[in-house]
SEDO-706971 format. One record per residue: x, y, z of N, C-alpha, C in turn. Coordinates in steps of 0.1 Angstrom, whole numbers, plus 2048, in hexadecimal, padded with zeros to 3 digits. Atoms other than C-alpha are relative to their C-alpha. Example, Ala and Ser with C-alpha at 12.3 -4.5 7.8 and 13.67 -1.06 7.14 Angstrom:
REM residues 2
 n_east n_north n_up ca_east ca_north ca_up c_east c_north c_up
    809     7F4  800     87B      7D3   84E    809     80C  800
    7F7     7F5  800     889      7F5   847    7F8     80B  808
REM end
This chain:
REM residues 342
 n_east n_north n_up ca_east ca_north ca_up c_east c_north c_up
    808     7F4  800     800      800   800    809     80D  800
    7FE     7F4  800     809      822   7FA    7FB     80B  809
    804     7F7  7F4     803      83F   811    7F3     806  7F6
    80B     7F7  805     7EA      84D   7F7    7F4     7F0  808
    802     80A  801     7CF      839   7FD    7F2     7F6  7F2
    803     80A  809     7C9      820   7E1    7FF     7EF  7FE
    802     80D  7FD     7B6      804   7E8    7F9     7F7  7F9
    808     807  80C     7AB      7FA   7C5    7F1     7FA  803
    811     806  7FC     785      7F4   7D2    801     7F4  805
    801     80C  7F8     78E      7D9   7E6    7F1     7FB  808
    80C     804  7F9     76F      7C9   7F7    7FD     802  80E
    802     7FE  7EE     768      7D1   820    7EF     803  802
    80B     7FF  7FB     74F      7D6   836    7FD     809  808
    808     7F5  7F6     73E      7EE   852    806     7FB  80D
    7FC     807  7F2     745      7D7   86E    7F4     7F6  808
    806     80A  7FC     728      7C5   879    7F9     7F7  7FE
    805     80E  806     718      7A2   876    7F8     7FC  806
    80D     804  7F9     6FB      78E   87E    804     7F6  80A
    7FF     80B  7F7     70F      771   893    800     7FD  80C
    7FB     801  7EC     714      769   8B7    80E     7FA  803
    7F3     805  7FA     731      752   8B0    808     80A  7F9
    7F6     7F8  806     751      768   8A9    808     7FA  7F8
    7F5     805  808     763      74E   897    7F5     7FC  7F3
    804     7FB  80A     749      749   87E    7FC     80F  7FB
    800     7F6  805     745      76C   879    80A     802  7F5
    7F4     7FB  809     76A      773   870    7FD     7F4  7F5
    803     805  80C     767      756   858    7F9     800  7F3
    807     7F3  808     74F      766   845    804     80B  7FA
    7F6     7F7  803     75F      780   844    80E     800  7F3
    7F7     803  804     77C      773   83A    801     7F9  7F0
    804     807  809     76F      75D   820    7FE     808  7F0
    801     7F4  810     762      77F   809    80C     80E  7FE
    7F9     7F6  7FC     778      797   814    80E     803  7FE
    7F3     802  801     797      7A0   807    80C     80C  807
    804     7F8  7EE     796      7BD   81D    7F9     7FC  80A
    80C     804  7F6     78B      7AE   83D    800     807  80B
    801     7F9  7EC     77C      7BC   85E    7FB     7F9  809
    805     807  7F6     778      7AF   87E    7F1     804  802
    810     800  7FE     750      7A9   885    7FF     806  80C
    800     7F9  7F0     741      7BF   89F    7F0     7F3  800
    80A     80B  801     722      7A1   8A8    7F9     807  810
    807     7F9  7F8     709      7B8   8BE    7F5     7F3  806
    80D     80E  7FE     6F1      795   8BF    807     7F5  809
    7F4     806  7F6     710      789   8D4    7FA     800  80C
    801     7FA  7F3     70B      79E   8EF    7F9     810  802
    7FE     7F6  800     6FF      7BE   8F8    80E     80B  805
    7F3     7FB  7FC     722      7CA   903    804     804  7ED
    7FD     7FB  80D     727      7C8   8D8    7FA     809  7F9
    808     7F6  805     70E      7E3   8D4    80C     80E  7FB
    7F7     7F1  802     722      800   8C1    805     807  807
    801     7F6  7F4     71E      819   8DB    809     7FB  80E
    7FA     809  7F3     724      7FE   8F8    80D     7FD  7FD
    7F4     7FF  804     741      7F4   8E8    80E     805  802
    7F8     7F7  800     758      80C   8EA    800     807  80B
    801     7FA  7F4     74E      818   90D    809     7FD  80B
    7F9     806  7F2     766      801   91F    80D     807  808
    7F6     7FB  7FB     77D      813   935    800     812  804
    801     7F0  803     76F      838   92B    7FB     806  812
    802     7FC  7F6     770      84C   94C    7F3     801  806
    80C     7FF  7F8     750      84C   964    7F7     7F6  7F7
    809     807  807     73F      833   949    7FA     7F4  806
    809     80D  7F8     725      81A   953    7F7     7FF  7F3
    803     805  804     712      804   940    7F4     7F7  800
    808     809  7FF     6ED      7F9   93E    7F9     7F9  7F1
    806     805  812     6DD      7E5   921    807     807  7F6
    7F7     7FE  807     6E9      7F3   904    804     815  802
    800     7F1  7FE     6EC      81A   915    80C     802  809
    7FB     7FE  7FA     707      82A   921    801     80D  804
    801     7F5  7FD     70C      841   93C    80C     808  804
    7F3     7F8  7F6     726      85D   94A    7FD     803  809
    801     7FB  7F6     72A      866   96D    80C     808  80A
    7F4     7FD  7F3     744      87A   981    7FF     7FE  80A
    7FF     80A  7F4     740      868   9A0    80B     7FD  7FE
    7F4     807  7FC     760      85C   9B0    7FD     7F0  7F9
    7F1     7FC  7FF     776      84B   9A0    802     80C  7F5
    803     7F8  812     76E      863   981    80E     808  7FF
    7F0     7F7  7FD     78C      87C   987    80C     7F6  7FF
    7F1     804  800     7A8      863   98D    7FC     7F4  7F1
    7FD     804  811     79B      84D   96C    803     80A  7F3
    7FE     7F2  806     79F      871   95B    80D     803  7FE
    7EE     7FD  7FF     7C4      875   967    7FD     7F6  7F9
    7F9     80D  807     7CA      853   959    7FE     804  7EF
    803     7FD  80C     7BA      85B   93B    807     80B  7F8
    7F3     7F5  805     7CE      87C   932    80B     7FB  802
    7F7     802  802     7EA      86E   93E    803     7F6  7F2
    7FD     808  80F     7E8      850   925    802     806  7F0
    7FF     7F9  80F     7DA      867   908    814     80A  7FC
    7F4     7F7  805     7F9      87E   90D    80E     7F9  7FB
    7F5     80A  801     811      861   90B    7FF     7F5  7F8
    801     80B  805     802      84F   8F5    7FF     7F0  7FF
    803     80B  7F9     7F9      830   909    7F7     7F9  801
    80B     805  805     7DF      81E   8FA    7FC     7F4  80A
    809     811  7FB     7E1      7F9   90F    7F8     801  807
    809     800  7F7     7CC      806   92A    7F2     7FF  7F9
    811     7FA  803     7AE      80A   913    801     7F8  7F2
    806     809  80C     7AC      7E8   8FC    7F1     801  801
    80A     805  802     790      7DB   8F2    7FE     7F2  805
    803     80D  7FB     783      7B9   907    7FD     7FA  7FA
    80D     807  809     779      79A   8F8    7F6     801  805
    80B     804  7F9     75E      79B   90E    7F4     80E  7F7
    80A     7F6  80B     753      7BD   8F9    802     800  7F3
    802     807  80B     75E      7B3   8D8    807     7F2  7FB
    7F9     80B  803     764      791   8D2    804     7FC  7F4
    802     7FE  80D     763      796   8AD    810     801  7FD
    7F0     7FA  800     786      7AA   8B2    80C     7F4  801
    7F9     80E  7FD     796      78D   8C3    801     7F4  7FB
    7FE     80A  804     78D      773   8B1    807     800  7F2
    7FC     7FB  80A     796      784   890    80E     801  7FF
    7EF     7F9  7FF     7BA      78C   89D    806     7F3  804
    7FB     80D  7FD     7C1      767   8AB    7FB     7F6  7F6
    800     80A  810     7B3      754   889    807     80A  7F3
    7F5     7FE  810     7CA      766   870    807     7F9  803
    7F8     80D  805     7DA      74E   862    80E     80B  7F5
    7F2     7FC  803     7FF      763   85B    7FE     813  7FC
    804     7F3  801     801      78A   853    7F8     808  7F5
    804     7FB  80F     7EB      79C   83B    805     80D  7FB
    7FD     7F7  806     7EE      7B6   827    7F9     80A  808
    808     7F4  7F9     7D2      7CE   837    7F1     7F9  806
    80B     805  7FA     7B7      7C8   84C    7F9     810  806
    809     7F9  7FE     79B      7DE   858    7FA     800  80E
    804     803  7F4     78E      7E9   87A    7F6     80D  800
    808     7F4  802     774      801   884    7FA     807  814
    7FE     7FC  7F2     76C      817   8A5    7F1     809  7FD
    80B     7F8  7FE     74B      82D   8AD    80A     80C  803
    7FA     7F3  800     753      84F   8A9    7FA     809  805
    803     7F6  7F3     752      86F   8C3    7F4     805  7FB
    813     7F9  7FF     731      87D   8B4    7FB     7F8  7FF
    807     80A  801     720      85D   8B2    7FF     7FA  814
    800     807  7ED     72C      84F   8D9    7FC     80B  807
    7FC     7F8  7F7     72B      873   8E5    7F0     807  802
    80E     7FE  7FB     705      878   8E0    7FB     7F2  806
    808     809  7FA     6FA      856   8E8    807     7FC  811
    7F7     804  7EF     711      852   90C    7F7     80F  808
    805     7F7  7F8     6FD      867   925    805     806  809
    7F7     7FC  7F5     709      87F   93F    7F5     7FD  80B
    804     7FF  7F6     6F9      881   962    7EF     808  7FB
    811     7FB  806     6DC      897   952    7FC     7FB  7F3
    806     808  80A     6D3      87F   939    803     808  7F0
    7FB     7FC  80A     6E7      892   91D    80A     7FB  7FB
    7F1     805  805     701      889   906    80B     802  804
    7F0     7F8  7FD     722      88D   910    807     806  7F9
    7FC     7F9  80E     72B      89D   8ED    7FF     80E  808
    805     7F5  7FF     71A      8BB   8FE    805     80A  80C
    7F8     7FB  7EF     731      8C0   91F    811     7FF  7F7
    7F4     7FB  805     74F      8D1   911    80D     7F6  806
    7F4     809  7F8     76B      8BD   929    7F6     7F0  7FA
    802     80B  800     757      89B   924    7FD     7FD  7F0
    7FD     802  810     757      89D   8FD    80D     800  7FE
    7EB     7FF  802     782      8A5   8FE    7FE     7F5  804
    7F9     80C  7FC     782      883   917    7F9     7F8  7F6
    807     80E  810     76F      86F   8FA    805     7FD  7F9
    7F7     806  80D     782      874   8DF    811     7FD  803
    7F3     806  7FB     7A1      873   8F2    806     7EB  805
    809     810  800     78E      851   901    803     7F8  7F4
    805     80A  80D     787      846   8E0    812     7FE  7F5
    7F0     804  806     7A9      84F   8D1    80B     7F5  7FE
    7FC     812  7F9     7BD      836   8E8    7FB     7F4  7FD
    803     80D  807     7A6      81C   8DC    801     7FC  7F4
    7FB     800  80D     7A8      825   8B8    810     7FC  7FE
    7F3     801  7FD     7CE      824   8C1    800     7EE  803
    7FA     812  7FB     7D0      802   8D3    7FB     7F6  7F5
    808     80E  80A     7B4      7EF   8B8    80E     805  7F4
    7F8     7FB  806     7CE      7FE   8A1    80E     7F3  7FF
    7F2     808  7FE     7EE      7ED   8B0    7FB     7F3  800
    806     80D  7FD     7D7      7CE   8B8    804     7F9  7EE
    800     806  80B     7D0      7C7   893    80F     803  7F5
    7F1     803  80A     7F2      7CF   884    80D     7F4  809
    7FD     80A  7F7     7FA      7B2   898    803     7F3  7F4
    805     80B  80C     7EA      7A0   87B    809     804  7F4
    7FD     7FE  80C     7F5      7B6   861    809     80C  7FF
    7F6     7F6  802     809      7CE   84F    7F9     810  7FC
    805     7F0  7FC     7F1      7EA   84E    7F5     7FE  804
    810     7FE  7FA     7CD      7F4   858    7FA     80C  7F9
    80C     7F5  805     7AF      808   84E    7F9     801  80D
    80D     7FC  7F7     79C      816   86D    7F6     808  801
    80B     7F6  805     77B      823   86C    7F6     806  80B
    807     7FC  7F0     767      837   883    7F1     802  7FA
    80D     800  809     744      832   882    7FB     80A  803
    809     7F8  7FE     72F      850   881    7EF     805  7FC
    80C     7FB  803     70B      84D   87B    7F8     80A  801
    80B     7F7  7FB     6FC      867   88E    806     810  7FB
    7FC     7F0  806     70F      885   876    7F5     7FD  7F7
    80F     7F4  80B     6EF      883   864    7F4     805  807
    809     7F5  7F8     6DE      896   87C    80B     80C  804
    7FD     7EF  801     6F6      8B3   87B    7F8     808  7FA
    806     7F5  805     6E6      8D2   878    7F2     7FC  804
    813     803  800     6C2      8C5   884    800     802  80E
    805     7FA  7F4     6B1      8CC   8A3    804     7F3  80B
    7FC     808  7F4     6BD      8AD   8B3    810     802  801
    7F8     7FD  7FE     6DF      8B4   8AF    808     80E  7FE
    7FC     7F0  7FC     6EE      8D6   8BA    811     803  7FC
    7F1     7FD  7FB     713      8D7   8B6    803     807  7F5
    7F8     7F9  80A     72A      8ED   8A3    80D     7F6  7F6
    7F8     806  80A     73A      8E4   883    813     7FF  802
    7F3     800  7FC     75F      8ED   894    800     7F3  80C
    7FB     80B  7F7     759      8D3   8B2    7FD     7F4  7F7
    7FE     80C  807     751      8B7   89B    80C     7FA  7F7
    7F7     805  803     76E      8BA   888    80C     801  80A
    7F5     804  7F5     785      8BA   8A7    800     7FC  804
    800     80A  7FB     779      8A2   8B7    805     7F2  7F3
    7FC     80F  808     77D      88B   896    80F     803  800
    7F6     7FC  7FC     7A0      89A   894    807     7FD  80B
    7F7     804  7F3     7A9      891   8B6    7FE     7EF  7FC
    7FD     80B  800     79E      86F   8AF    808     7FB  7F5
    7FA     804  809     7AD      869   88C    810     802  807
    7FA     7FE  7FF     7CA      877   89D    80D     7F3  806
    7F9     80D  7F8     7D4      851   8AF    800     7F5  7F8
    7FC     80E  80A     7D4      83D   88D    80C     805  7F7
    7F5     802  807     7F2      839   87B    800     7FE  7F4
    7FE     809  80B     7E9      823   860    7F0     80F  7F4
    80B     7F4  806     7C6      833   848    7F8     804  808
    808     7FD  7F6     7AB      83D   85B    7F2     806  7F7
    80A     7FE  808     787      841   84F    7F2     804  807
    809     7FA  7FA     766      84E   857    7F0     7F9  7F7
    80C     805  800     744      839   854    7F4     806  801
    80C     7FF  801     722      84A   84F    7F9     7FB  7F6
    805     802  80A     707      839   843    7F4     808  7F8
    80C     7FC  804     6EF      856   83A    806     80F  7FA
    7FE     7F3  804     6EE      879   830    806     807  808
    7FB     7F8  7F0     701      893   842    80A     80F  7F5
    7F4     7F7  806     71B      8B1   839    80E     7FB  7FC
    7F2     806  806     737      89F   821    80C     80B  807
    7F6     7F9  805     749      8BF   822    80D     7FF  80A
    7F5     7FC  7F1     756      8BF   848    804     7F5  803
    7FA     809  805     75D      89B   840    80D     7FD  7F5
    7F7     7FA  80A     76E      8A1   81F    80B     807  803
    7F9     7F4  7FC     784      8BF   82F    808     7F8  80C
    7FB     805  7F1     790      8A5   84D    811     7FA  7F8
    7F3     804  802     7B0      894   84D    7FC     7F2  7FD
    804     80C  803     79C      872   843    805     7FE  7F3
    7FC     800  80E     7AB      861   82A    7F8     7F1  7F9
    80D     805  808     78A      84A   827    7F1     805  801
    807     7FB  7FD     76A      852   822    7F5     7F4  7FC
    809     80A  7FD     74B      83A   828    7F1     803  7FE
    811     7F7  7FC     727      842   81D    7FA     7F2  7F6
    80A     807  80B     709      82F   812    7FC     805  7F3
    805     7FE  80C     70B      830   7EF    7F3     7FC  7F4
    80D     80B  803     6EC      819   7E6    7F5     80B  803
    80C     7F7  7FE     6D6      832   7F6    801     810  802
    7FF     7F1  805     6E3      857   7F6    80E     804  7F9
    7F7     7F7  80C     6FD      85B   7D7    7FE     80E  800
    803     7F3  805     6EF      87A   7CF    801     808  810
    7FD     7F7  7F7     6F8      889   7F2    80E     801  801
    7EE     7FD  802     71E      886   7EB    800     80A  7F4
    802     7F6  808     719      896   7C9    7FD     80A  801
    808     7F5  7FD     70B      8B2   7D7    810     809  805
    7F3     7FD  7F9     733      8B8   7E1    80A     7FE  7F7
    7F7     803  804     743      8B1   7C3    80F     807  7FF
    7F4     7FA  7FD     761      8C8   7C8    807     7FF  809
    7FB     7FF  7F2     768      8C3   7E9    805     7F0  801
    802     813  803     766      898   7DD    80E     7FF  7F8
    7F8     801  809     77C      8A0   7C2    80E     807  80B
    7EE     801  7FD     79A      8B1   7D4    800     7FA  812
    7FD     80C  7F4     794      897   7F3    807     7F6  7FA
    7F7     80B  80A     7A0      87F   7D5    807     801  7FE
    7F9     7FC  802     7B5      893   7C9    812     803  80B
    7F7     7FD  7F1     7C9      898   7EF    807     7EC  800
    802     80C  802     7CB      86D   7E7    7F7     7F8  80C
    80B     804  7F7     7AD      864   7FE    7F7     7F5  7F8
    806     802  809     796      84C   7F7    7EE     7FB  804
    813     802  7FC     76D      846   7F5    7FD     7ED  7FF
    808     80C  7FE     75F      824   801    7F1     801  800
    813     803  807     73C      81F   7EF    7F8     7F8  801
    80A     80B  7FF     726      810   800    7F4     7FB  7F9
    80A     801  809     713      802   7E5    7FA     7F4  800
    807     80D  7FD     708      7E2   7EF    7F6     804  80B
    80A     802  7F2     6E7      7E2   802    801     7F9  80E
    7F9     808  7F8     6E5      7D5   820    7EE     7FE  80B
    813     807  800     6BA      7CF   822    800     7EE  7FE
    7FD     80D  808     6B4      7AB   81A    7F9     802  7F7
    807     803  80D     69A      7AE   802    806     80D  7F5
    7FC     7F5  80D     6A8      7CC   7EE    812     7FA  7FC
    7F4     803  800     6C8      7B5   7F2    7FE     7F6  7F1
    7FF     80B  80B     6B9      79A   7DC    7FC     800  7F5
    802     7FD  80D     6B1      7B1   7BE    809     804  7FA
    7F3     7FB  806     6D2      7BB   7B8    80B     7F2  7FE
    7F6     809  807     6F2      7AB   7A4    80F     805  7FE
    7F2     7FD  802     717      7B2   7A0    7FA     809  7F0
    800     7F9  80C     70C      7C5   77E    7F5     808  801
    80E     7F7  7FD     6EA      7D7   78C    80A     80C  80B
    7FC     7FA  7FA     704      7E1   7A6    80D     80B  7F9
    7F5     7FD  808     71E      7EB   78E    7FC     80E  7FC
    802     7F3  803     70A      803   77F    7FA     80A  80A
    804     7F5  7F4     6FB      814   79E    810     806  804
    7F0     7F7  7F7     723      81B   7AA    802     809  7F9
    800     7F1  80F     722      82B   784    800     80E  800
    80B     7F2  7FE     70A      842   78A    804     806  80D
    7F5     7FA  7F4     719      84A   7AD    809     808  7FC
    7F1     7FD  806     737      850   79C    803     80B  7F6
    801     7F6  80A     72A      864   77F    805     810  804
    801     7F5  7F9     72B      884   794    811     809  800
    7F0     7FC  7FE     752      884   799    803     7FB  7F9
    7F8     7FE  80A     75B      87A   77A    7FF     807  7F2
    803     7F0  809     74E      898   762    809     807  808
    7F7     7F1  7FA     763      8AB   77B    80F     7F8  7FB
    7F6     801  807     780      89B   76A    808     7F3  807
    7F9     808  7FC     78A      87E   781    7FC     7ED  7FC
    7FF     809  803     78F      860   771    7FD     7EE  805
    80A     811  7F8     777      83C   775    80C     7F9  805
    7F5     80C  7FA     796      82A   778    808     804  80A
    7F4     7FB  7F5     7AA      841   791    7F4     800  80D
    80A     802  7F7     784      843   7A3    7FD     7EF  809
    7FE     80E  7FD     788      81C   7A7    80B     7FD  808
    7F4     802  7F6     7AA      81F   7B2    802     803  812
    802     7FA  7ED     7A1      834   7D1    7F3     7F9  801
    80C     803  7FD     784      820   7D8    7FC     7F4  80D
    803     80C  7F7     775      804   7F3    7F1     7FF  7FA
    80F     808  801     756      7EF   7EF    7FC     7F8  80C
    802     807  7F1     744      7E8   80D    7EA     804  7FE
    80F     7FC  7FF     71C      7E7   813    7FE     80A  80C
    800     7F1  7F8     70B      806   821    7FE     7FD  80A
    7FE     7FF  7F1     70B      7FD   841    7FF     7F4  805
    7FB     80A  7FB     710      7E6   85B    7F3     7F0  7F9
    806     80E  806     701      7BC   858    7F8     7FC  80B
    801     80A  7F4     6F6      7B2   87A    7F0     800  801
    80D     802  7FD     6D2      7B7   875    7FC     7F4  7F0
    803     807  80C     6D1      7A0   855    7FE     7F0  803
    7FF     80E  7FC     6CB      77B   857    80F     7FB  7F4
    7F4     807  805     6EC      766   84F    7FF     7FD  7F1
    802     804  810     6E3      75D   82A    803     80B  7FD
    802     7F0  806     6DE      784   823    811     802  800
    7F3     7F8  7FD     6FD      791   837    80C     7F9  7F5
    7F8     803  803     711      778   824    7FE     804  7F2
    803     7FB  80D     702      783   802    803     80C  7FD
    7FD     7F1  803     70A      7A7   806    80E     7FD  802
    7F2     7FF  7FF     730      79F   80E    800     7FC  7F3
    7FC     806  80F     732      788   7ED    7F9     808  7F4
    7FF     7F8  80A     722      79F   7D9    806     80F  800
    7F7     7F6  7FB     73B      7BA   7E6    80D     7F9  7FB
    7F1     805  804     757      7A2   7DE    7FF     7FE  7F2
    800     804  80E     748      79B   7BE    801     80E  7F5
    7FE     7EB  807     745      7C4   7B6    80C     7FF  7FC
    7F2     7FF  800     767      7C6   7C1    805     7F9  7F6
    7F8     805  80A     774      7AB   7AA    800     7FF  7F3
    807     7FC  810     761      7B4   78C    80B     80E  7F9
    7F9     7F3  806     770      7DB   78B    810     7F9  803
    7F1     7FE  7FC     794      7CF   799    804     7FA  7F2
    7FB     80E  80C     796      7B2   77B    7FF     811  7F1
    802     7FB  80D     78B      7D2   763    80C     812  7FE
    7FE     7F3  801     79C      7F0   770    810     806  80D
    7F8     802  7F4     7B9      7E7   790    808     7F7  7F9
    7F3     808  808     7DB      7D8   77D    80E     803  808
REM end
């Protein structure tokens, strides 16, 4: 790999699956995937719920069903030192990830069978955990100035350690931070300013090394995405193309910087899964595509910077489906690579 990043449309995923067991997951996985990611398997446990996930260790955090809360109650302050101190020093081990909260991770990183080339990890990201984690007054913690800095600082460290975890396996990584809830920027449920969202992603991008990428699956403001230091970008292409388009300048010199767009163009419904075909899909990426290539950027260099992954996560699908949207993801992938990747 190159530092641009050019990942000739390789095939990946979102991160989660419909299984309980972790070792069939990864095999799955592994089976279509020539990009693979470890399964987040929410039907596991509620501990694999997105949100819950990523809570483990975060100062004053508690944990009921799939909700998490913040409290400054003792010991809150002295897990806070710990926490700056780590962030400042770059001291990730205190803040893995458990098998006990993703077992997905674990089992993924102990069944590789020798080093790959790149593998794929993914983390909930500070505007997504920072509204749904509660403070004391049943608000987000996005919304308390000091307890939004310890989140993405929080969250950093973990992006940092899953980081070191999986280049365990391999020789580089793609990490992606999920952020669904940027498509309610600008709406009456979410209040924040366009400068703290990109600092907070900034602080987190700030603890990966290898690419680093950014996951929504809906509509939202490309531009303060676009303008980040991300050098992927993640959207449901199956269902709003025409909301990237709406940016093509800002699209075009994100590609141009050597960044690259993961198009999620595989559904990820079941029944709207089983009207589609590696050549119905072909031409929907087309037309996606059409937008930024009148502006002068070439189908084949658009391919080059590209990923294929379905628009969003699997874990609500039944097992037949989930596995039909990876393989017609692998089969996208291998259709443009065979025509247009040499």
């Amino acid at each position: 790999m190159t530092k641009k990043a050019e990942f000739g449309c390789l095939p990946t995923a979102i991160g989660s699956m419909p299984h309980a067991d972790p070792k069939a997951a990864c095999a799955m996985v592994r089976k279509h995937l020539r990009l693979p990611h470890w399964p987040q398997l929410p039907k596991r446990s509620p501990l694999e719920n997105m949100y819950v996930q990523y809570s483990e260790g975060l100062p004053g955090a508690s944990v009921s069903g799939d909700k998490v809360s913040v409290s400054r109650e003792t010991p809150f302050d002295e897990q806070l030192e710990k926490l700056y101190y780590a962030d400042a020093e770059s001291k990730s081990d205190d803040y893995a990830v458990s098998a006990e909260y993703a077992a997905g991770l674990h089992a993924f990183v102990s069944s590789s069978s020798g080093q790959a080339t790149l593998v794929k990890g993914q983390i909930t990201g500070p505007i997504s955990l920072g509204l749904c984690a509660l403070d004391e007054n049943g608000r987000g913690i996005l919304y308390d100035d000091m307890l939004a800095e310890t989140l993405a600082k929080f969250l950093r460290l973990k992006a940092m350690w899953q980081e070191r975890y999986l280049r365990t396996i391999a020789a580089n990584t793609v990490i992606f931070f999920d952020e669904p809830y940027l498509t309610s920027l600008g709406s009456a449920f979410v209040s924040i300013p366009n400068e703290q969202v990109t600092s907070l992603l900034e602080t987190v991008f700030n603890g990966i090394q290898g690419f680093k990428g950014v996951h929504c699956c809906g509509s939202t403001d490309w531009s303060l995405l676009l303008a980040s230091s991300a050098d992927v970008l993640n959207f449901d292409a199956y269902n709003y193309a025409d909301s990237l388009s709406t940016y093509v300048p800002e699209t075009v010199a994100f590609l141009k910087r050597g960044s690259a767009i993961a198009w999620g163009i595989v559904p990820n419904e079941e029944e709207t899964l089983a009207k589609e075909s590696v050549a119905s899909l072909s031409d929907r990426l087309g037309e996606a595509m059409a937008p930024f290539t009148r502006e002068g950027v070439s189908y084949k260099q658009l391919i080059v910077q590209s990923l294929i992954t379905p628009s969003c996560g699997l874990a609500s699908l039944p097992f037949e489906a989930a596995e039909l949207a990876l393989s017609l993801a692998a089969d996208l992938s291998a259709s443009l690579r065979s025509k247009y990747v040499h």
